[in-house]
N, C-alpha and C positions, 0 to 999 in steps of 0.2 A: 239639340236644344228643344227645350219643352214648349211647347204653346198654353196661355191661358186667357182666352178670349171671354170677354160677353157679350155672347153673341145675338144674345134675346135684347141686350139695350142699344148693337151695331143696329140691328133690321126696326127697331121701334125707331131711331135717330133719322132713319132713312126716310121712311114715311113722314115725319117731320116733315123733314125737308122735299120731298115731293109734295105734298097736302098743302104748306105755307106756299110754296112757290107757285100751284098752281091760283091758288084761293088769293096770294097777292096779284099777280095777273088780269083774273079776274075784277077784283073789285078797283084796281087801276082802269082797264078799261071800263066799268059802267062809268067811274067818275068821270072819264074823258067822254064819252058818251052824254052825260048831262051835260056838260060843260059845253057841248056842241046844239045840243037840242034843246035844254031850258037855261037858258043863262041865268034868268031870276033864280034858279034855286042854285047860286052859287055856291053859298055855304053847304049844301049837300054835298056838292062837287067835290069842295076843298075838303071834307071831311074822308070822303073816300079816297081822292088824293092819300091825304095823309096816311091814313089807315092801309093802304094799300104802297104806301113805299115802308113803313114800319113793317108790315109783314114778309116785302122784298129783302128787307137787312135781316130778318129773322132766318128764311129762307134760307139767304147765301152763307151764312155761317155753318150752318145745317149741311150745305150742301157743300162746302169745302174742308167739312169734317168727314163726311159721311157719303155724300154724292158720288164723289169721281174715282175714279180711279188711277192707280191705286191710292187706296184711302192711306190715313199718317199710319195706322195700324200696319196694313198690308205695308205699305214702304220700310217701315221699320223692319219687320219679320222677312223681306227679302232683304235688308243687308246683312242681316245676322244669320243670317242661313249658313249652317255651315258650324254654327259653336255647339262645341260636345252637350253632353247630357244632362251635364251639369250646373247647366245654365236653364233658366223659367224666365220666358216673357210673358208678362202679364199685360193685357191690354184691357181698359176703360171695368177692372175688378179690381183694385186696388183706391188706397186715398188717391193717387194721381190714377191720370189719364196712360202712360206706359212706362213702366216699370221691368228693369233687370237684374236678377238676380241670382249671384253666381260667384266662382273665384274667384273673378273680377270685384264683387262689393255688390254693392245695395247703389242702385244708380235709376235715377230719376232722368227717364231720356225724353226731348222734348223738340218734338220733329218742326221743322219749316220746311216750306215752298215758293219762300220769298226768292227771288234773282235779284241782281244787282251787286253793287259792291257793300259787304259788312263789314263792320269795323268796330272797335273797342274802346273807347275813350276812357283811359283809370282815372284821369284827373274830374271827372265829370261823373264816374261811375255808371257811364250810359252806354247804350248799343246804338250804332245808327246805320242808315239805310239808304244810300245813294241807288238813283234808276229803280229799275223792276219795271213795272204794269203803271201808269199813272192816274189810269179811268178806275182802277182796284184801289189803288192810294186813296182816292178821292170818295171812296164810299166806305173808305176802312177795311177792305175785303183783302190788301195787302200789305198792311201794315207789319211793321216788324215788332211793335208794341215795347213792353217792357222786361225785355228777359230776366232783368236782376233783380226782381221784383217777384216774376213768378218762378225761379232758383229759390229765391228767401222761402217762399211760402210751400213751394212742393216739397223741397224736402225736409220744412218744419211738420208739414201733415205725415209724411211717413216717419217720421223721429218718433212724434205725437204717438203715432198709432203703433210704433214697435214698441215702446217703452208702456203702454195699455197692456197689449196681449200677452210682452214678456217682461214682467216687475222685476223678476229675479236676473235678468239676462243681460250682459252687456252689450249695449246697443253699439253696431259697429256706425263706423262716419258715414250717412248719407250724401254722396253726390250728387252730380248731374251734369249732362251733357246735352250739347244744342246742336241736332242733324238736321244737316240742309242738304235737300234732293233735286232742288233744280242745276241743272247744268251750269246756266248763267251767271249761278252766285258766283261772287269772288269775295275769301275771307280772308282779311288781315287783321287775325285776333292773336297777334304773339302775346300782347298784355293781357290778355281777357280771365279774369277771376277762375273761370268753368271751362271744360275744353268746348269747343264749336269746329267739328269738322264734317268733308261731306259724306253722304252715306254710304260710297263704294270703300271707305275710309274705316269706318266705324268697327268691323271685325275685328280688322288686324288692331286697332287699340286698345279693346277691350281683352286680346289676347294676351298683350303686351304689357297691361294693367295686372293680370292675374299674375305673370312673371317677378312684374317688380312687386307688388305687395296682395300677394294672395289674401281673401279669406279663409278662414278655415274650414272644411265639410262641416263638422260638428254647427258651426252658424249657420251657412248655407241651408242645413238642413233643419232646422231649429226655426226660421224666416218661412222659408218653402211649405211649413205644417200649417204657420198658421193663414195662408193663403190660398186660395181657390186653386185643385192639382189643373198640372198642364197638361196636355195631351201629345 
């Protein structure tokens, strides 16, 4: 399997999230600093306060894209390790965030590291998210968000954008699929619209995808030209 990273927008994202995080710190502590030493300049206080928990939600997003390790990027590319040649992951160089494409199809992968129990609701057309983290809940930093929503729209942006570069070309079905890396999840998605399985997982399906309904080289290789080569 090919790699196709961008790597100058992974180390620019990084600094981000170091520089925010340091500089919300920072300015959290002067304002708890006023707040100790001049009360009357409250509104100072409060302002840095605020400004400084604003640039902490900035931070953690930053840093739970890009910070830790292994980052969704890296998590991805180790469970795929292992698919022949013929496969290109494209990581944060495409309209989405990571992208596979191969005999398997054109598939919009879209990593978590939520834990807890998932689950599928069709009558509701929702995802939801028993347990995890609850201090991470409570600041948004582990939310499960709205997967069916962003499925709608990733792989409208890669429709969008095949159907630009190739006018003449039949654009095959965009997918996508939802990889979850924490141990702790547990999923009960038999209903669920898109597959959601976890990432020690994810090879053997896309192997298994290529079996039951290959793309053709001829696509494959027609997709792959007009996207950034892998290495």
């Amino acid at each position: 399997m090919k790699i196709a990273s961008n790597t100058k927008l992974i180390n620019r994202n990084q600094k981000i999230a170091r520089y925010t995080t340091f500089a919300a710190l920072a300015i959290l502590g002067v304002g708890l600093y006023i707040s100790f030493t001049a009360p009357e300049a409250f509104s100072w206080s409060l302002g840095a306060l605020v400004v400084g928990f604003l640039l902490s939600q900035v931070g953690m997003t930053y840093s739970n894209k890009f910070g830790k390790s292994p980052r969704p990027d890296e998590a991805l590319t180790a469970s795929l390790k292992g698919l022949e040649e013929k496969y290109t992951l494209y990581h944060y160089n495409s309209p989405v965030n990571h992208l596979l494409v191969g005999p398997a199809g054109v598939w919009v992968l879209m990593p978590y590291f939520q834990g807890g129990a998932v689950s599928y609701n069709p009558k509701k057309n929702r995802w939801t998210q028993k347990g995890g983290n609850f201090f991470l809940k409570l600041f948004g930093q582990e939310s499960l968000g709205r997967p069916d929503l962003e499925v709608q729209y990733n792989t409208g942006e890669i429709k969008k954008f095949l159907e630009k570069q190739l006018p003449e070309a039949e654009i095959p079905e965009i997918k996508a699929a939802l990889v979850f890396f924490n141990k702790s999840a547990v999923l009960n998605v038999e209903d669920a619209p898109v597959p959601a399985l976890p990432g020690e997982k994810v090879k053997d399906f896309f192997r298994k995808q290529a079996k039951e309904s290959s793309l053709s080289p001829e696509v494959v290789t027609l997709i792959q030209k007009i996207l950034p080569p892998g290495e």
